[in-house]
Backbone as CSV, one residue per row, in Angstrom:
resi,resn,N_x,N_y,N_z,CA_x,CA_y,CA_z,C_x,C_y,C_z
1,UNK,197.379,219.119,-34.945,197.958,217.801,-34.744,199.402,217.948,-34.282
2,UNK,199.952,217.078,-33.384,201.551,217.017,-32.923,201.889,216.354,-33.336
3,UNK,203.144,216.481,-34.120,203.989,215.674,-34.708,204.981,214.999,-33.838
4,UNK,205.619,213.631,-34.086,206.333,213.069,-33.167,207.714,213.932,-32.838
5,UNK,208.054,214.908,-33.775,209.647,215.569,-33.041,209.045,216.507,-32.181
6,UNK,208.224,217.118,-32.736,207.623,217.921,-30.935,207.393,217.325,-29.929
7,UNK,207.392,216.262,-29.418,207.683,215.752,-28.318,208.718,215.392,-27.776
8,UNK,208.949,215.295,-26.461,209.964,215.283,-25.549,210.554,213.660,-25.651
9,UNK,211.658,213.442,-25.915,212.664,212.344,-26.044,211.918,211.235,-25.033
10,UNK,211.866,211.764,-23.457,211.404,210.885,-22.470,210.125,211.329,-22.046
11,UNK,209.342,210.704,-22.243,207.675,210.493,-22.177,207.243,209.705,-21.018
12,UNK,206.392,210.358,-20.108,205.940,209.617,-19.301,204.035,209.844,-19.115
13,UNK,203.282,209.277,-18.619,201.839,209.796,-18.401,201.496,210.265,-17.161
14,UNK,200.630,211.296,-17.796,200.331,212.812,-16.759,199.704,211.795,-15.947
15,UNK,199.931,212.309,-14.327,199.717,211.674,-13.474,197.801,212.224,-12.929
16,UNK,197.653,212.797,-13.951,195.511,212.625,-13.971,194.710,211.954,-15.177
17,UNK,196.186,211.184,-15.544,195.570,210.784,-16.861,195.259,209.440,-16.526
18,UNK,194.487,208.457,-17.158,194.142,207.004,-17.315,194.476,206.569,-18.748
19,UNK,195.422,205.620,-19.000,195.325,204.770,-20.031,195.325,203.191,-19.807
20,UNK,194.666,202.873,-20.872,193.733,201.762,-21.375,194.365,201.242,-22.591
21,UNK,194.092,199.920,-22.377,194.299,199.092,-23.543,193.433,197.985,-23.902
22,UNK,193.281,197.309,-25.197,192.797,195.835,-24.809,192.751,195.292,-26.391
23,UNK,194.197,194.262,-26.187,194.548,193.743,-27.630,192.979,192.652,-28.328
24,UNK,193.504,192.577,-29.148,192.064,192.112,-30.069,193.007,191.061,-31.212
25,UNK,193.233,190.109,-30.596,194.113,189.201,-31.437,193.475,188.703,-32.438
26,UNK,192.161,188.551,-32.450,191.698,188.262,-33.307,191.899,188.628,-34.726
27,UNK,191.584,189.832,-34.758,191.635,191.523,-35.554,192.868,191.968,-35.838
28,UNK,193.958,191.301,-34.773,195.282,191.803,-34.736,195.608,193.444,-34.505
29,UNK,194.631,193.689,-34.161,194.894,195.302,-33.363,194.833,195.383,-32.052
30,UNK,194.717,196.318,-31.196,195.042,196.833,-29.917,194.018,198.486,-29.966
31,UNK,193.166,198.228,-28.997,192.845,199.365,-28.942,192.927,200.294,-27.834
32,UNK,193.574,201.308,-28.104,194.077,201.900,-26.722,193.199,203.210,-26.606
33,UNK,192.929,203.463,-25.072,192.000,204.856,-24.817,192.607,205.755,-23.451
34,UNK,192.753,206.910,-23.618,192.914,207.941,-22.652,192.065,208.915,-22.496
35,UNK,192.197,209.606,-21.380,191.307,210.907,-21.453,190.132,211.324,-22.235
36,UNK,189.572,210.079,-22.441,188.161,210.122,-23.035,188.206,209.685,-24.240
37,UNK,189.318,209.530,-25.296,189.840,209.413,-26.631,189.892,207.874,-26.584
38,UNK,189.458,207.131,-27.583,190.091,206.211,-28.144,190.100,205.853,-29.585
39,UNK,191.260,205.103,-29.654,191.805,204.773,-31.025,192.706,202.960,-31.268
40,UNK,192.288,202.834,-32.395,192.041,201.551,-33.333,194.281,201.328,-33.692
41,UNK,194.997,200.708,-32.948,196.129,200.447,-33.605,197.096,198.837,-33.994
42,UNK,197.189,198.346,-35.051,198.233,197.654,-35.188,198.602,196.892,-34.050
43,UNK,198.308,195.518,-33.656,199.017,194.729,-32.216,200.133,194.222,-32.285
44,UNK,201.139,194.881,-31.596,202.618,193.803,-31.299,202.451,194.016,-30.013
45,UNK,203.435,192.866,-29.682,203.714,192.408,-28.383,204.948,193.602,-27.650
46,UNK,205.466,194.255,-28.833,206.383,195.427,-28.344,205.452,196.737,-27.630
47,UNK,203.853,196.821,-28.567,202.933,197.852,-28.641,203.078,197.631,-26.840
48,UNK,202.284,196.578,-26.868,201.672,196.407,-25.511,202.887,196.591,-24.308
49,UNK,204.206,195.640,-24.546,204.812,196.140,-23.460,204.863,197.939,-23.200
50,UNK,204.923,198.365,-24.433,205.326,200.239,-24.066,204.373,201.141,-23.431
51,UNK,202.775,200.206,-23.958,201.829,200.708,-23.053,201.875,200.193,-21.439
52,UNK,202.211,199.046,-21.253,202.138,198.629,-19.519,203.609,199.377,-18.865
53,UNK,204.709,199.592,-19.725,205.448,200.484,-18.659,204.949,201.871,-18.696
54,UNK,204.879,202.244,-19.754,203.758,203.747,-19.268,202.700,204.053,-18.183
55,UNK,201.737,202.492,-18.215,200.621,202.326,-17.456,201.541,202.524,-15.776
56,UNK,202.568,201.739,-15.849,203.513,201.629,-14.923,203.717,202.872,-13.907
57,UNK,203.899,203.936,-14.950,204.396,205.095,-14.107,205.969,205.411,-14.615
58,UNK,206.501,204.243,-15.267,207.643,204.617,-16.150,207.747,205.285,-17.016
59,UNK,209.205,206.009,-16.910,209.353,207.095,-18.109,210.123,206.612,-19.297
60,UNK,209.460,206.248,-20.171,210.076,205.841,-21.655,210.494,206.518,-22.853
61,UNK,211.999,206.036,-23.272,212.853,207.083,-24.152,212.194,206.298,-25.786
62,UNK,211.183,207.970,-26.181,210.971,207.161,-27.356,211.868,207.856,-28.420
63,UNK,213.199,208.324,-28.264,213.867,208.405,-29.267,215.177,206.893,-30.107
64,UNK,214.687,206.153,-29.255,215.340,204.881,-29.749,214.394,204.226,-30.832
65,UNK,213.369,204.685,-30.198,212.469,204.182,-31.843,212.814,204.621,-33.296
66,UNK,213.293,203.449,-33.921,213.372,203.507,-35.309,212.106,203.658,-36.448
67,UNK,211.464,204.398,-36.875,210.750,204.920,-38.011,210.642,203.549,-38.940
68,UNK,211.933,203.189,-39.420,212.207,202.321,-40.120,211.107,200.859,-40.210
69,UNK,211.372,200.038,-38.758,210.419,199.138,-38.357,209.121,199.426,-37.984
70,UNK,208.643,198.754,-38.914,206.840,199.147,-38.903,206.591,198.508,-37.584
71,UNK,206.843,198.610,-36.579,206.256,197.945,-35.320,206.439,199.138,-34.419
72,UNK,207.439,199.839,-35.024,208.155,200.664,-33.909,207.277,201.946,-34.580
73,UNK,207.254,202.572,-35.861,206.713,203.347,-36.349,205.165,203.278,-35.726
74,UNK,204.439,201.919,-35.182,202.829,202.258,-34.821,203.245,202.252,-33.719
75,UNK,204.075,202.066,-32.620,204.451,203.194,-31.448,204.367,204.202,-31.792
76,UNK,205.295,204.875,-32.736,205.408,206.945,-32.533,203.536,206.878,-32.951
77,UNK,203.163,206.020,-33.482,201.765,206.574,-33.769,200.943,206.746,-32.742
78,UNK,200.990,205.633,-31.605,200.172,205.992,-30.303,200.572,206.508,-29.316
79,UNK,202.212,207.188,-30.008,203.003,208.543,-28.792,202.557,209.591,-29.524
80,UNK,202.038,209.869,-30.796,201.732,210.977,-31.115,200.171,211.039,-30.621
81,UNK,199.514,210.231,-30.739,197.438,210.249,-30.338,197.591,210.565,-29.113
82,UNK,198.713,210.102,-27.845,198.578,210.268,-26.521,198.739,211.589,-26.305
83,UNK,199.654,212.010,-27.202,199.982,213.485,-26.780,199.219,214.407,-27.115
84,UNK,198.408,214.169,-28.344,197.596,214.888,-29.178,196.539,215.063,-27.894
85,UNK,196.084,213.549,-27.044,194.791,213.525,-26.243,195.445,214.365,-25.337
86,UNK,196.340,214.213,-24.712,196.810,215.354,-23.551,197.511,213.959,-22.166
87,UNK,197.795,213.290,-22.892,198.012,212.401,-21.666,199.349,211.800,-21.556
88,UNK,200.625,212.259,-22.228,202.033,212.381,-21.965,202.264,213.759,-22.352
């Protein structure tokens, strides 16, 4: 498993990778899939923007993420699954 300090400050997605999303408001989760992987996370409206600038082709600094805020903490969670899948 990769832990979030082993990864690189600025994160972007490998350019053979595909990511996927598709919030579930209902449920209040978001389920996001790459490289064949998918996984069940927590929906904010922060989640989703960080996935569409990624989707983007933008490179995003996830060392501004605070641990602290549980919104921001289920980010490092789907920067750690992406990386784990191979797709930042």
């Amino acid at each position: 498993m990769i832990e979030v300090d082993e990864i690189d400050d600025l994160i972007s997605l490998n350019c053979v990778s595909t990511l996927q999303w598709i919030p579930l408001l209902d449920t209040g989760e978001i389920l996001v899939a790459a490289n064949g992987h998918c996984s069940s996370f927590r929906y904010s409206t922060d989640l989703q923007e960080f996935l569409r600038s990624l989707a983007e082709g933008n490179r995003v600094d996830v060392s501004k993420l605070q641990a602290v805020d549980p919104r921001e903490s289920e980010t490092l969670s789907v920067v750690t699954a992406l990386a784990c899948w191979g797709a930042i």
